[in-house]
N, C-alpha and C positions, 0 to 999 in steps of 0.2 A: 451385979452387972446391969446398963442401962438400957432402957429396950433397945436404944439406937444403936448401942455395940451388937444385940443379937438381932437386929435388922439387917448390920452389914458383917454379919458373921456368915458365909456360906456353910459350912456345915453345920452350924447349931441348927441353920431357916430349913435344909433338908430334911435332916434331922424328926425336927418338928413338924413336918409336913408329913413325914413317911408314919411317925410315931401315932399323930391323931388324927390321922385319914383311918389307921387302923382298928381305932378306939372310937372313933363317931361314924366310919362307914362312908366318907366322899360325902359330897352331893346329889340332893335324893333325883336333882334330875339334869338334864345336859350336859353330862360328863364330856362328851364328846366336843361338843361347840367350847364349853370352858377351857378343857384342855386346848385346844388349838387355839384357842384367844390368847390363854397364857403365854403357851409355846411363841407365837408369833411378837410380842410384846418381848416375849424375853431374846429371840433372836435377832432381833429390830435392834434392841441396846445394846447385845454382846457383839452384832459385826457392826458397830461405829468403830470398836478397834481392830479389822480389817481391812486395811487397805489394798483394793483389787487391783488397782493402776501400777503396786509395787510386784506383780510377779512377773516380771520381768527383768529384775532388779539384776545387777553382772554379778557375777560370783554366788551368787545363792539360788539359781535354778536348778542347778544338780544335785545341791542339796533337798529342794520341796521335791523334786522327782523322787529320790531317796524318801523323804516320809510318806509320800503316797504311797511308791509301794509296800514301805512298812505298815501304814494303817491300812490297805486294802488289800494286800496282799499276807502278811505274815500274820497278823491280828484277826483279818479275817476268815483266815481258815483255820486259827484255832479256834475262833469262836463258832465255825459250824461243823467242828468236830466235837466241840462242847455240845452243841444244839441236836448234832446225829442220836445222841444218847436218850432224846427227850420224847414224849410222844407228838404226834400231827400240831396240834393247837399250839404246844410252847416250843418245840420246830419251827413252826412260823416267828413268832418274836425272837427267835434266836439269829432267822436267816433276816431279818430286818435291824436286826443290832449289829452282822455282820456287813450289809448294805448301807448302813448310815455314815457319814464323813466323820473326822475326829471330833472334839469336843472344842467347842470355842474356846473354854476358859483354858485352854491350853497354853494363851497367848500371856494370859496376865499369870499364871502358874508359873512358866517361865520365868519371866520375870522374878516371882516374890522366892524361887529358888536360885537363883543368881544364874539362870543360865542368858542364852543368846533370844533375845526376843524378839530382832530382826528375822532370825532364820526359822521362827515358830511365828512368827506374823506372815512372812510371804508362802510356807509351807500348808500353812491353816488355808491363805487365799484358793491355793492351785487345792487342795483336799476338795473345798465348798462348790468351786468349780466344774471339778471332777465330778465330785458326785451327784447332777444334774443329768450327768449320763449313766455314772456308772450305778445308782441305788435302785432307777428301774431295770435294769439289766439285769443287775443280780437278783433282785426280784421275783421279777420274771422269771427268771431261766429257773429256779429252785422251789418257787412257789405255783407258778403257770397260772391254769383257769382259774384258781381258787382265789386268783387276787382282782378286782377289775381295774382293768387299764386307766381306764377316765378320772376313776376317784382316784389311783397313786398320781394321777399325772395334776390332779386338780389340788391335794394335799402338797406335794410339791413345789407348787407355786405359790399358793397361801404360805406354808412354812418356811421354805427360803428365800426364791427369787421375788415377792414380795416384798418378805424384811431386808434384801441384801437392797434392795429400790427405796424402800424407806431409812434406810440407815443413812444411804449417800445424805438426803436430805438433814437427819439429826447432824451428823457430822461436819453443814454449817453453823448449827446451833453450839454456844457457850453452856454448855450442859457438866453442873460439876460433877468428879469422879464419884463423892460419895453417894448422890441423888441417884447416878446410873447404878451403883452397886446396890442399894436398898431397893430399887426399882426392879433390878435382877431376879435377886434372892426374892423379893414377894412374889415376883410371878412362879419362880422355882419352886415357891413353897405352894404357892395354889395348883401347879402342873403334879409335884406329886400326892398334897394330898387327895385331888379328884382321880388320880391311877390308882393308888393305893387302896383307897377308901373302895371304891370298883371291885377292888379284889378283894377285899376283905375277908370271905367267905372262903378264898381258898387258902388265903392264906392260915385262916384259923382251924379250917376240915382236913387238912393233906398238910401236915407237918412233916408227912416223908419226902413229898415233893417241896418243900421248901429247903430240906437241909440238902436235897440230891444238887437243889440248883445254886445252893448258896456254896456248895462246892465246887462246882463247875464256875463261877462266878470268883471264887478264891482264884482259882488256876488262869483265868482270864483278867485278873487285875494283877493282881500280888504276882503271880505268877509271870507271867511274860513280862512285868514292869522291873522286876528284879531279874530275870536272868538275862534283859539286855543291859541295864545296869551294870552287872558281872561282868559281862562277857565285853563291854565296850572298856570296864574298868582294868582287867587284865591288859587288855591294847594298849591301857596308859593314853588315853584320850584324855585330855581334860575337862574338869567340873562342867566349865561353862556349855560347850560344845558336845557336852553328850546327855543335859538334861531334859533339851525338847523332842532328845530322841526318845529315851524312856518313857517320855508323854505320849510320844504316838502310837509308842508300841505297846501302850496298856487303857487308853482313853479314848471312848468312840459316844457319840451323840446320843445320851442313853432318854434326853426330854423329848428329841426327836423321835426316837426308836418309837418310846411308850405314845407317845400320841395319834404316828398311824397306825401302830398296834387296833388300839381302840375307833380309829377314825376307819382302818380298813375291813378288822375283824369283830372281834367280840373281847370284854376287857381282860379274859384271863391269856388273851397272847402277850400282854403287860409287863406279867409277870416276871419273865428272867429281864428284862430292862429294871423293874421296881426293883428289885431284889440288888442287881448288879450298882445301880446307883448307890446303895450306902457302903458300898464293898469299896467303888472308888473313891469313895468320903473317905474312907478311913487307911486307903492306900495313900491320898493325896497327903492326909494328916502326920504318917508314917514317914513320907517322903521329907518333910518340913523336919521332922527330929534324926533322918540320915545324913542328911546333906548340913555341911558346916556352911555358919553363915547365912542360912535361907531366914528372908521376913516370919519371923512369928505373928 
């Protein structure tokens, strides 16, 4: 294989990010500013394919109101019934995993599994939206004192409403797809090796706590992405039309998650975001050998 295939290979770049962040330990110092460099860089190039002017669009508003409530609503109260189980510290990255909007690559995932990429593009818009309000909310309400208002509110801005401002501008620019996908993936791979490497120590001292959360993390991807799956399959929906539902209803902004994690707290609230990101590497993987038809 040529480096540029596992440049623009998204799961190999995670992969190898989570794999020798663990083995070298991250970087020995500004985990925090790195992290949010990356984070920012990579949100910047994944919403140039969100177009915010389209959620308006006739016939598919009732549908993004539908994925909202599934990703903030059904998603996230499994995930802090995963997270009730855990103690104070990975509690908090669990109720910030369930606070974050869905996952960008939602949009082009769609797509490379043949489903509706209109109705996971303007879906994804109203989620990114939405969650401007609704990630300090939840926040808030389940985390209180322990969180401070100024830094979520000033992380916020840096990580979204910043990149959503500088996207508009790339989005003049003739920027080719491959450049934006290598450009992803590297910053993917520096966001988790700097969380990863962070943690490294628990992940290697408390093997109990990694298998409790890589379970809860099974039930949170595999788990809720397959039984609407099912359950939309029994209805006799079709392929196209129920694949960006199983996206919302298993995939939430886990670069996001981990960067206030560490930007808010300290880096082992990280953890069930580190953890949960190679779990949907290899749900999204799984997905590509279910689905007949999807881009290899």
């Amino acid at each position: 294989m040529r480096a540029s295939d596992v440049l623009q290979s998204y799961s190999i770049m995670m992969m190898l990010g989570l794999s020798i962040g663990l083995v070298i330990g991250g970087f020995p110092a500004m985990t925090r500013e790195i992290s949010m460099g990356a984070l920012a860089l990579l949100m910047t190039i994944s919403l140039t394919n969100v177009r915010l002017g389209e959620t308006k669009a006739k016939g598919l508003s009732r549908d993004a109101a539908l994925m909202l409530l599934l990703n903030y609503g059904f998603l996230t109260v499994i995930i802090l019934l995963m997270g009730s189980l855990f103690s104070e510290e990975l509690w908090w990255g669990w109720v910030l995993m369930a606070a974050a909007p869905s996952a960008i690559s939602i949009v082009p995932f769609t797509s490379i599994l043949g489903g509706s990429t209109a109705k996971a593009l303007i879906s994804t818009s109203v989620n990114y939206l939405a969650a401007l309000i609704l990630m300090p909310l939840i926040t808030l309400a389940l985390i209180g004192s322990s969180v401070s208002v100024s830094n979520l509110v000033i992380s916020l801005l840096l990580l979204i409403v910043l990149p959503m401002a500088l996207s508009r501008v790339l989005m003049l620019k003739d920027i080719e797809r491959r450049t934006k996908t290598i450009v992803t993936n590297l910053s993917f791979f520096v966001l988790i090796f700097a969380v990863a490497g962070s943690n490294r120590g628990a992940f290697l001292d408390d093997p109990s706590m990694v298998i409790a959360v890589s379970a809860a993390c099974l039930v949170r991807t595999f788990g809720t992405g397959y039984l609407m799956e099912f359950f939309l399959r029994r209805r006799a929906m079709p392929k196209e039309d129920r694949i960006h539902i199983v996206l919302f209803s298993g995939y939430k902004n886990l670069g996001l998650t981990a960067t206030l994690a560490i930007a808010l707290f300290e880096p082992i609230v990280a953890v069930p975001a580190t953890i949960c990101i190679a779990f949907e590497i290899l749900w999204v993987i799984s997905l590509l050998r279910y689905y007949p038809n999807a881009a290899r």
